[in-house]
C-alpha positions in Angstrom: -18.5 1.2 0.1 -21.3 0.5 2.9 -18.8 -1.9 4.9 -16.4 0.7 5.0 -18.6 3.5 6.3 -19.8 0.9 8.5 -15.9 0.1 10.1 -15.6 3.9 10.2 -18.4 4.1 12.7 -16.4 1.5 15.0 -13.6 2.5 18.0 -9.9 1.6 16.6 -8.2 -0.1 19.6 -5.5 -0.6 18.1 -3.1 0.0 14.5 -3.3 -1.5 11.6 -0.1 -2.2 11.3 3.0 -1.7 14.0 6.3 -2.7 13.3 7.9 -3.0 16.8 12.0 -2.6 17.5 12.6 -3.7 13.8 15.8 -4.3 12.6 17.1 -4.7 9.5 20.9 -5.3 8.3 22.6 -6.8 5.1 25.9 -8.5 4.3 28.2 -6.2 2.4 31.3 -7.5 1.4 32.9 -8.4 5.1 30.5 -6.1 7.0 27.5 -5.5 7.7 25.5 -2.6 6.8 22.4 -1.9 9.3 19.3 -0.1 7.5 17.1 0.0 10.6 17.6 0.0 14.3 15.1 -0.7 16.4 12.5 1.4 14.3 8.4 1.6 15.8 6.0 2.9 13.2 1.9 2.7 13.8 -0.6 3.1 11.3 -4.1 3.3 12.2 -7.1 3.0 10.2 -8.3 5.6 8.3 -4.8 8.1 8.2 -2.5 8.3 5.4 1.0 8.5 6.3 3.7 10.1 4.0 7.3 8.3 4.2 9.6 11.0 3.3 13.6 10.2 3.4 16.3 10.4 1.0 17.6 7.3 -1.5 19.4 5.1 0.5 17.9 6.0 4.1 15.6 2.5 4.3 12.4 3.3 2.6 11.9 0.5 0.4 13.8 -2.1 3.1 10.5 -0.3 5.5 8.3 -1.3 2.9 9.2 -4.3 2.1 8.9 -5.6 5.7 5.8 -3.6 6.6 4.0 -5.8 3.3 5.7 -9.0 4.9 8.4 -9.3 1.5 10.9 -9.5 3.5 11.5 -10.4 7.9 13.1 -8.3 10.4 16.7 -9.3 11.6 15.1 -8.5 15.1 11.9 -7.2 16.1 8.4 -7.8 15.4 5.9 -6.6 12.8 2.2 -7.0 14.1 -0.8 -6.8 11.5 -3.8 -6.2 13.4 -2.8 -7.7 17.0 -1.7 -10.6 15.0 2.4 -10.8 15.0 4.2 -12.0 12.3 7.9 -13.7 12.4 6.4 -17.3 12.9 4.6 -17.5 10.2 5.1 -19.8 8.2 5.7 -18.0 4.0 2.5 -19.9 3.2 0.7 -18.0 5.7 2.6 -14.6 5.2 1.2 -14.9 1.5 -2.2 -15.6 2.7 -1.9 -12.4 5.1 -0.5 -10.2 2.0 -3.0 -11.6 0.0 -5.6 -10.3 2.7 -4.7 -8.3 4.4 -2.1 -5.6 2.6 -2.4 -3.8 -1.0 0.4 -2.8 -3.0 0.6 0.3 -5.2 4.3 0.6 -7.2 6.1 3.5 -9.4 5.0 1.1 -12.1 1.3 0.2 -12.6 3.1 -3.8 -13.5 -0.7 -4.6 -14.7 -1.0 -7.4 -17.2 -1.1 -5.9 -20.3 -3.0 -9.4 -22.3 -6.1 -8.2 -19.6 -8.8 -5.5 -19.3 -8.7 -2.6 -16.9 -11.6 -4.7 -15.1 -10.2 -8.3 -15.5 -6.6 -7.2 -13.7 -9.0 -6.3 -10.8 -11.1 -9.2 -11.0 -7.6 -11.8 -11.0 -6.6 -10.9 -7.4 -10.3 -11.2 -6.1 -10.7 -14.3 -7.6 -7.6 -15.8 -6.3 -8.8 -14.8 -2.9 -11.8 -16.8 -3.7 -14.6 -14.9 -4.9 -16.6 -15.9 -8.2 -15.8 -14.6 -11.5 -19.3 -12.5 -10.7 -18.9 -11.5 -7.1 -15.3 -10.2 -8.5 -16.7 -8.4 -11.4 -19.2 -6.3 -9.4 -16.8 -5.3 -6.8 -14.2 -4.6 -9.8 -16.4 -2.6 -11.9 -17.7 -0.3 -8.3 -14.1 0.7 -7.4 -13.3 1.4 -11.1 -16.1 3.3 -11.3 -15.5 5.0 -8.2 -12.3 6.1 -9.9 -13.4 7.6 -12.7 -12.9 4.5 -15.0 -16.8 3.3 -15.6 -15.8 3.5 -19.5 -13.1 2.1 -19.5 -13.3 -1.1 -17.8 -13.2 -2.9 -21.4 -9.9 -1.2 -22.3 -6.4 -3.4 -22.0 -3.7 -1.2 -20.5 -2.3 -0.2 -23.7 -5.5 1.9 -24.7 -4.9 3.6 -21.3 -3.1 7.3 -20.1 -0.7 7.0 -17.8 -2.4 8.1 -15.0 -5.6 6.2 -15.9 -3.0 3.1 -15.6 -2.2 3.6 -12.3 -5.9 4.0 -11.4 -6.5 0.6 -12.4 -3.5 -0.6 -10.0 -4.7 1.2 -7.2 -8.2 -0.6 -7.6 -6.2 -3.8 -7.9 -4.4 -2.7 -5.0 -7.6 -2.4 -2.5 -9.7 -5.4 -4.3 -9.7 -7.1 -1.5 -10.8 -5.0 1.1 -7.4 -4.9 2.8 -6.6 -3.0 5.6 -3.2 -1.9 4.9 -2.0 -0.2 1.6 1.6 0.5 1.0 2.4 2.6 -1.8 6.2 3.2 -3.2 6.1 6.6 -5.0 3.4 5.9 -6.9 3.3 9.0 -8.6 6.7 9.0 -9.4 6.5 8.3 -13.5 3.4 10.9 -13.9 3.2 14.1 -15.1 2.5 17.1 -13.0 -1.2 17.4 -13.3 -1.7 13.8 -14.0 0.1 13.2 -10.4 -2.0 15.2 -8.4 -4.9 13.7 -9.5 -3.5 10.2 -9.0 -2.4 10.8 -6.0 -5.5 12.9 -4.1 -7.6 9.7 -5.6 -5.3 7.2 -4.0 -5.5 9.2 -0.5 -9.1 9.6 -1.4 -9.8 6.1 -1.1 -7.9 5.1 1.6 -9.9 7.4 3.7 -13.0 6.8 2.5 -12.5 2.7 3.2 -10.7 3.3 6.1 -7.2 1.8 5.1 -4.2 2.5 7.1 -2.1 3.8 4.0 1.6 4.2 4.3 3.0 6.6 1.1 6.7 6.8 0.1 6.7 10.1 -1.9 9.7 12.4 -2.9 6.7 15.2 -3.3 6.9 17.5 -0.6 3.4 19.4 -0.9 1.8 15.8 -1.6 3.4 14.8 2.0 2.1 17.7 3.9 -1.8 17.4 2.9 -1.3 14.0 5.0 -2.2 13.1 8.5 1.6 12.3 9.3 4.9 12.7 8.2 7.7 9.9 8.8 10.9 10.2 8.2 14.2 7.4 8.9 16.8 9.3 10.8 20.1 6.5 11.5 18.0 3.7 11.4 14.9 4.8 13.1 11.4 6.0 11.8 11.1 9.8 13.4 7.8 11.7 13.1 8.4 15.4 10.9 7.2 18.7 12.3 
């Protein structure tokens, strides 16, 4: 975690991630149904943002652009300074891959694999030995509270120790975004609250720009921001 404390001591000139008059619309039947209009979000290192709207307002269409699944009808999405709709999906992947970590409702780790190994398997598709993967894999399990179980396959895991495991996958890599679709959604009470104050926990402490979809009200307001999409548009909540 020295690099990260490191970054934390340097000036942020500018976000993370900004997606910059994005829109979004889809065929449906003979119209066309526009999700998002124009919307401007900003995520700076180090804050965790909670996207808070109701089913069918745009969160998962937001998300989906902001991780580069899916392009803007209009509009641009910049990671880092760096913008994004002429890339070509070779290089989006290699950006993803990068750059942005993913945290689901479901865990989706593979279940033939250890806690460690599914953290090892993106690191090493980035490049990094089986070693160099293991050691940073078997820190940020650690750091979670998984040290003894980095042997275990997913199976011989709780639920929330599960998820743990994904959001280590999720920030292998030392990305600087991490996008998270309410991923405490299948946990219990208890078992969600820890979950999630370890998943905003880390973001901070490794200065990711983190942007969390979450239905939970009081896990939204211990978080820097608030976002919601009002017709079309991402509107900061009071």
């Amino acid at each position: 975690m020295a690099d990260a404390e490191q970054q934390q001591d340097q000036p942020q000139s500018e976000p993370a991630l900004f997606l910059s008059k994005v829109t979004r619309r889809y065929r449906e039947g003979d119209g066309v149904l526009e999700i998002l209009k124009g919307a401007d979000l900003a995520l700076w290192p180090g804050e965790a943002v909670a996207l808070v709207a109701p089913s069918g307002a745009g969160k998962s269409t937001l998300l989906h652009l902001a991780g580069l699944l899916d392009k803007p009808d209009d509009g641009e999405i910049f990671v880092g300074a760096a913008p994004t709709s002429k890339l070509s999906d070779l290089q989006r992947t290699a950006l993803r891959r990068h750059d942005i970590g993913f945290v689901y409702q479901f865990h989706h780790l593979l279940p033939e694999f250890s806690a460690l190994e599914n953290v090892c398997i993106p690191q090493m598709i980035a490049g990094l030995t089986r070693a160099e993967a293991g050691a940073r894999a078997t820190e940020l399990l650690t750091y979670l509270g998984l040290g003894q179980r980095l042997s275990h396959r997913p199976a011989e895991l709780s639920g929330g120790e599960q998820q743990r495991v994904a959001i280590a996958r999720a920030v292998a890599n030392a990305p600087r975004i991490l996008l998270a679709d309410e991923p405490t959604g299948n946990l219990d009470p208890k078992t969600a609250e820890r979950v999630f104050m370890t998943l905003v926990e880390l973001a901070r402490a490794t200065n990711l720009a983190a942007l969390i979809a979450t239905h939970n009200m009081d896990f939204a307001a211990r978080l820097d921001r608030r976002i919601t999409l009002e017709n079309g548009l991402a509107v900061e909540m009071a």
